[in-house]
N, C-alpha and C positions, 0 to 999 in steps of 0.2 A: 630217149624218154627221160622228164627231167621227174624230181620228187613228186610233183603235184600233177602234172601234164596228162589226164585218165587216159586209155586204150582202150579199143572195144577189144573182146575175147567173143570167141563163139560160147553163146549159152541158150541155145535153142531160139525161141521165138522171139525174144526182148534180146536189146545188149546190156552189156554190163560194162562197167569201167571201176577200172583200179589204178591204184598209183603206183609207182613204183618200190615205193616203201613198205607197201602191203603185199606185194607179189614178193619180194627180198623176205618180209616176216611168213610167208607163207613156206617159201623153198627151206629155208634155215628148219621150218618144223614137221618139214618130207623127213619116212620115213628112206632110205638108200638117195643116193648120187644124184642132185640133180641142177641143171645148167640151164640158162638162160642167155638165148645170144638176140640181138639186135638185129635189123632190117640190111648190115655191113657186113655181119658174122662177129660181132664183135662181143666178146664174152661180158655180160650184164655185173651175172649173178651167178653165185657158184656156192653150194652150201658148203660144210667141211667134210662132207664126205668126200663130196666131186673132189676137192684139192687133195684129200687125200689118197685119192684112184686114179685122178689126173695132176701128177703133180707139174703138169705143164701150162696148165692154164693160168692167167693172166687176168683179171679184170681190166677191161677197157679194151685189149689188143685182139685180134684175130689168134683160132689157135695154129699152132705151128701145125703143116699136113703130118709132117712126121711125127709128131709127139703125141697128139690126140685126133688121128683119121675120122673121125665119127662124128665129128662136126663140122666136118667141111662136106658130109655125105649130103647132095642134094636129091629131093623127094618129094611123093606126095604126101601130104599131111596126113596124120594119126597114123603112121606104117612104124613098124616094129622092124627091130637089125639085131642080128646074131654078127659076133665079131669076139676074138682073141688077144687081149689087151694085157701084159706083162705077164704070162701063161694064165690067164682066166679068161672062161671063156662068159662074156654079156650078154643079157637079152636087152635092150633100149627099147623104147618108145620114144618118137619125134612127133612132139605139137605143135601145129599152128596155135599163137597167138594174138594173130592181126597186126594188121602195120607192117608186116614183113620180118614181125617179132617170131619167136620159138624157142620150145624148152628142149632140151634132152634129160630123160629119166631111166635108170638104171633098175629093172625092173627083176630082175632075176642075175647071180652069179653063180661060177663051178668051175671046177680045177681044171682048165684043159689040159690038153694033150702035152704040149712043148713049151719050153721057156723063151723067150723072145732073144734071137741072138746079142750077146752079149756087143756093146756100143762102142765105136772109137772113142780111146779117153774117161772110160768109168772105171778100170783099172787106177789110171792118174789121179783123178777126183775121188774116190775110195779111199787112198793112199794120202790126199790134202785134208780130207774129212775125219780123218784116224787122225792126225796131228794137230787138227784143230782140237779134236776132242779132247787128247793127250795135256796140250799146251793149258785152255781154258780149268781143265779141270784142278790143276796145281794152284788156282788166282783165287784169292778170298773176298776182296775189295771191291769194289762196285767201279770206283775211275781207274784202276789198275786193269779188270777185265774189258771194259767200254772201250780205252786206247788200244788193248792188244787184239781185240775184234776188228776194230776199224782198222787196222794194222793189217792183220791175217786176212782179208779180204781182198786186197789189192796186192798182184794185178790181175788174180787166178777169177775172180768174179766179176768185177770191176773196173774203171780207172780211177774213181772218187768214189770214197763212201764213208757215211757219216752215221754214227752211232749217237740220237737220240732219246736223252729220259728224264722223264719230268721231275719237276723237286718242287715242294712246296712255295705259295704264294704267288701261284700262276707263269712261273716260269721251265725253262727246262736248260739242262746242259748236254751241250754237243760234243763229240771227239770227232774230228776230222782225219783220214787218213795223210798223213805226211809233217801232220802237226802235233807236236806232244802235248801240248797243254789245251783243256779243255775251253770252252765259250760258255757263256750264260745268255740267252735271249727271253724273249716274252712266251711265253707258248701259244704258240697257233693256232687262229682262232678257225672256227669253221666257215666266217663268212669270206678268210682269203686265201685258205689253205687247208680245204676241206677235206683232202686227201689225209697229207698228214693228221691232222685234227682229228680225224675217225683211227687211225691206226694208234696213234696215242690214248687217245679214248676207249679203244679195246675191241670196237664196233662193228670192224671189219676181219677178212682172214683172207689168206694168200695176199699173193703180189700185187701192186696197185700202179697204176702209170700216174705221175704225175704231171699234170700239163705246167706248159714253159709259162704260162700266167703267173702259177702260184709259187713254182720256183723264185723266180723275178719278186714275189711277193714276200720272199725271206731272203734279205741279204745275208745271211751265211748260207745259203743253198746257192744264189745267184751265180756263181762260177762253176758250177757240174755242168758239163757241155753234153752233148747228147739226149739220148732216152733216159728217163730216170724213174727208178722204180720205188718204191716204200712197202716196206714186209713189215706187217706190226710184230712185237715182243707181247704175247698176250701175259706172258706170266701166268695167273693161276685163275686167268680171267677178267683181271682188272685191269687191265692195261699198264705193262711196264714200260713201253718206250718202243723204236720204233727202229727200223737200217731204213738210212737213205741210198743209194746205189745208181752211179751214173754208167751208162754202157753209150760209149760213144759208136761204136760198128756193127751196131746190131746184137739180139741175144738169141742162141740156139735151145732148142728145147732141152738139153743135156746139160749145159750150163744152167737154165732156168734147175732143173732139176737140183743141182747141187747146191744153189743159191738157196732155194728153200729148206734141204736138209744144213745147211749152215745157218740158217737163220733158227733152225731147229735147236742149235748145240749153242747159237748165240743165247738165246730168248732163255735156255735153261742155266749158261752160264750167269746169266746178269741174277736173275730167281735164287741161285745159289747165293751171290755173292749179298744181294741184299738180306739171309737169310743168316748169314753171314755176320753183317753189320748189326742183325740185331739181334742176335745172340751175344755179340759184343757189350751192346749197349745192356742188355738183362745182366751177362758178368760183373761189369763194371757198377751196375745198380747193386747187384746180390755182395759185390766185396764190400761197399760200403758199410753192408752191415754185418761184416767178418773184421775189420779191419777200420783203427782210426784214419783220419785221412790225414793227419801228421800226428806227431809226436808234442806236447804242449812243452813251454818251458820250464821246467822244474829249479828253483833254485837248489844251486850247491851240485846240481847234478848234471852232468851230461850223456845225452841216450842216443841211440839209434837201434834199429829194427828192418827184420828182413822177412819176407815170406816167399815162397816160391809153393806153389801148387805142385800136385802130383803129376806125372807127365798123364794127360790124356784128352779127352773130349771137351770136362764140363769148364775145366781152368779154375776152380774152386775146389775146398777138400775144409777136412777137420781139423784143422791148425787155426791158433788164432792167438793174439795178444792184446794187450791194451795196457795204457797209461793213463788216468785221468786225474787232473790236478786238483786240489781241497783249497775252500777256501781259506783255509788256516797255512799254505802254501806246500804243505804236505801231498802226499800224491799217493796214490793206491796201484799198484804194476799186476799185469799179472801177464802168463804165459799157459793155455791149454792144448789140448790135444783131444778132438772127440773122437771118441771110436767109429771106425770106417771112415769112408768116401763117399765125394757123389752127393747130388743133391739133398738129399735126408741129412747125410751128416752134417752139408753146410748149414739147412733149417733150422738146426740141434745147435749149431754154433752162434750164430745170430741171437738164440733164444737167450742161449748163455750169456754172452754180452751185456744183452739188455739189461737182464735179471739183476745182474752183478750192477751195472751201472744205476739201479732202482735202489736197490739191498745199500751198496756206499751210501745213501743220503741219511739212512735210521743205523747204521753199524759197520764199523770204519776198525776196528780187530779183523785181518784176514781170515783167524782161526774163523771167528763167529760167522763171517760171510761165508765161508765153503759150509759151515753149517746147515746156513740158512739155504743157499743155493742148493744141500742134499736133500733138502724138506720139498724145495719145489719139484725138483727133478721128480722128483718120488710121488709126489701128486699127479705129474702128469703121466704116471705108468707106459711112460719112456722105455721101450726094449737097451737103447745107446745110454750111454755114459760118458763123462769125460774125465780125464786126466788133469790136471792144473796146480803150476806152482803160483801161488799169489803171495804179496808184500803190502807194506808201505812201507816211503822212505822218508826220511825226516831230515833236515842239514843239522849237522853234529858240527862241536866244536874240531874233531881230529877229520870230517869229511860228510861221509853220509853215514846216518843208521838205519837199516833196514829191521823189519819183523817181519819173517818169512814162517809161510805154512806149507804144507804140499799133499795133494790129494793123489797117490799113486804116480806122481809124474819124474820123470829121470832128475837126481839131484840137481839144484844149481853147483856151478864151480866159482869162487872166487879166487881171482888171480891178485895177488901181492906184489907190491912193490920189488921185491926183491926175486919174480920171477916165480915163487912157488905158489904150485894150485892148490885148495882148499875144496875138498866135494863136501860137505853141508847136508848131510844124511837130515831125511826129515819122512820117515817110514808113514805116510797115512794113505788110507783106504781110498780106491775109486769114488768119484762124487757121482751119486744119482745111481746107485747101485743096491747100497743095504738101508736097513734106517738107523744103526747103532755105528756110524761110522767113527773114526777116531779121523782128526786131520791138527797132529802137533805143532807147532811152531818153537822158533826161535830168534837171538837178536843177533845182527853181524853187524859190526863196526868197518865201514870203510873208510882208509884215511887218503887222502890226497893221492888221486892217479889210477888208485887202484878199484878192482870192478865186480861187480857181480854177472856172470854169461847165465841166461836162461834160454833151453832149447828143448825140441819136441827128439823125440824118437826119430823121426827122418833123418837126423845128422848121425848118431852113434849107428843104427841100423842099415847105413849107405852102403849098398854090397858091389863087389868088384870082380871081373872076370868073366868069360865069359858065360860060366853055368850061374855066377852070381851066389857063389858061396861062400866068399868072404868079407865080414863087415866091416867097417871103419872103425865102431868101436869106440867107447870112451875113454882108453889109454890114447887113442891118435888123436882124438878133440884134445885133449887135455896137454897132448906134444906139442900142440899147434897155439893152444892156450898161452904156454908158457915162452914161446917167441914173440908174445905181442905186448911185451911190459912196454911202456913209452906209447905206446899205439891210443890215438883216439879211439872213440865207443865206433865209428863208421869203421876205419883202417882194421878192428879187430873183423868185425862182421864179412870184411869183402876178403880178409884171408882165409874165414872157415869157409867161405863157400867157396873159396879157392881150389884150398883141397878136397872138398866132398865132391868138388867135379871130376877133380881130376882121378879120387881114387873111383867113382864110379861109372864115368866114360861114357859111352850110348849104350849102360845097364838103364831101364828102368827105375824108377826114384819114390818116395813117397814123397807125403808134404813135409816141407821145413819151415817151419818157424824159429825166429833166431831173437833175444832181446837184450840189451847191455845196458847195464845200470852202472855209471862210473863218477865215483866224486871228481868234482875237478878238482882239478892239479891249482 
């Protein structure tokens, strides 16, 4: 029966005709199981229940006697069958449809009596299906998961199989089992590769046979010898992509069965890992506005900066810094800390940023800017607060001068020429907390080499052990500090976080932020 080719149906005194298109939209919106085989036996149409009660059936192919007995039951037409199908027991109904056509419909189920004795080889396939699962679920990636699928599939499923998904601008990329590196081709159109085409497209469910036409019709299929099946990856409904699978000796209904519960833990692997990549892409969007995306160049000064998130899910937190240069060549620094974690905090941090980057253009005094920054925060009846030490630095005849303020945030340390460190007490109130806050400031002279460290609470509060009772501490910052006279602004930053790994190990971490203000030498 092809898409348009009508059939008569019994409908009393008149005939009717439909097409096959119509009778497929009709079954898909049965309510219970229902099947559609050809004038061969050959399975039509199968909505998603039938596949999922008969997970043996096949579109196109006859069912296997062993796997679904109740369609190979021959009768007279509109008779009813009682029958015990995986311990449940069925009521069916079998219709003529004309032409030698006929449905099977699932009219009634109930718990029978007995479990169907257990199969040769579902033990072993149970046991492949538990390590598939195991394996795919460790993969975050989209082409990392695609090759280890196409991979895990042969030879327990398979002898060829190809992991199909589309990508933008009407192409798709394939994994091939035995080859590592993926292909790119056109995507299949439905007038040569109609199979495929509907299983990428989402359109179809269960197994599909593809004829050796449409094979032949994609030279990167054209070498799978045998029978070849396509199991679409529905995803969430849209169609993610699709397993191609050659079986050159034939396939048993015990294997078909496994094939589909692997295509199961496939279709979910790939859904992950794309869900995966675009949580990537949202972190990577949300740092940008946590974080400059370099450092600009300051004359007279040399900087670098570190941030590592707290360990967990979102990969962002309430740490944050910034440099931005004036165009008097002067530059405004700062380093905060907003209270908490997690999406809210980062919202709170971004906000901050901004603010501060609006505020520089009308007032270029740090004191005055944590001012003004505690005027907004407080407008916006903000439960969070943040912490932050701000500067500007200017190039001085002996290096750099900075004017440092600091709204409740752990001191800066400058480290000296001659090795000794300097804490820079600068006692002011949380910003975005009170409305009479106090935020003092003062001026540091740096001369040639030497640096100012600004950092969050994650570094001094790094705990170790393993109830995580003891913390780093800013006498060990400040040990660590004083072995890095000579050291570039990068060389200082990659030996604090040196040690903060090492004294905290696989303890849990907060966020670090890290910032080095250093004249050049």
């Amino acid at each position: 029966m092809s898409n348009t080719e009508p059939r008569a149906l019994p409908g009393g005194s008149s005939v009717q005709t439909v097409s096959l298109d119509m009778v497929r939209a009709l079954v898909s919106d049965a309510d219970g199981a229902v099947v559609v085989q050809d004038s061969e036996a050959r399975v039509q149409i199968a909505n998603e229940a039938a596949m999922s009660l008969f997970p043996g059936l096949v579109i196109g192919r006859r069912p296997e006697p062993t796997g679904s007995p109740l369609f190979t039951v021959a009768t007279a037409p509109d008779a009813d069958f009682e029958l015990t199908h995986r311990g449940v027991r069925l009521r069916v109904r079998r219709r003529e449809l004309g032409g030698g056509w006929h449905s099977w419909r699932v009219l009634d189920t109930e718990p029978g009596a007995a479990e169907e004795p257990a199969e040769p080889g579902q033990a072993t396939d149970a046991r492949f299906l538990n390590e598939v699962g195991l394996r795919l679920a460790a993969l975050r990636d989209v082409p990392h998961t695609a090759r280890e699928i196409a991979e895990l599939a042969v030879p327990v499923l398979g002898d060829a199989v190809v992991v199909v998904l589309p990508i933008p601008r009407g192409r798709v990329r394939f994994w091939r089992s035995g080859r590592p590196d993926p292909g790119k081709a056109r995507r299949p159109a439905s007038s040569s590769a109609p199979v495929l085409a509907a299983a990428l497209a989402g359109h179809v469910q269960g197994a599909r046979v593809m004829s050796s036409e449409e094979a032949a019709a994609l030279p990167w299929l054209s070498e799978m010898d045998g029978e070849v099946l396509v199991i679409p990856l529905p995803g969430d409904g849209e169609g993610i992509g699709a397993l191609v699978v050659s079986v050159r000796y034939g396939y048993d209904r015990l294997r078909h069965r496994t094939l589909v519960d692997f295509a199961a833990r496939a279709d979910l692997a790939i859904a992950r890992a794309h869900k995966w990549e675009e949580y990537e892409r949202a972190i990577t969007g949300l740092q940008t506005t946590l974080l400059p995306r370099e450092l600009p160049m300051v004359p007279g000064a040399e900087l670098s900066a570190a941030y590592r998130p707290a360990r967990g899910p979102l990969g962002v937190g309430g740490d944050f810094y910034d440099v931005r240069l004036r165009a008097d060549n002067s530059a405004l620094f700062l380093l905060g800390d907003v209270c908490g974690n997690g999406p809210e905090a980062a919202a709170l941090t971004g906000r901050v940023r901004h603010t501060i980057a609006a505020l520089d253009l009308v007032e270029q005094d740090p004191s005055r800017l944590l001012y003004l920054l505690n005027d907004v925060l407080l407008a916006t009846q903000s439960r969070r607060f943040t912490t932050m030490v701000a500067g500007s630095m200017t190039r001085s005849g002996r290096g750099l001068a900075l004017n440092l303020t600091s709204g409740g945030h752990p001191p800066p340390l400058v480290l000296r020429r001659d090795g000794e460190v300097e804490e820079i007490a600068l006692p002011g109130t949380l910003v975005g907390i009170l409305p009479h806050a106090r935020f003092p400031n003062c001026r540091v002279e740096l001369d040639a080499g030497e640096l100012c460290l600004l950092y969050s609470d994650g570094i001094t509060e790094a705990r170790s052990g393993p109830d995580g009772a003891h913390m780093f501490g800013q006498h060990r910052l400040t040990e660590v500090l004083t072995s890095c006279v000579g050291l570039s602004a990068a060389e200082v930053i990659a030996r604090i976080e040196r040690a903060v790994d090492e004294w905290t190990g696989e303890n849990d971490r907060d966020d670090v932020a890290v910032l080095v203000v250093r004249a050049e030498s």
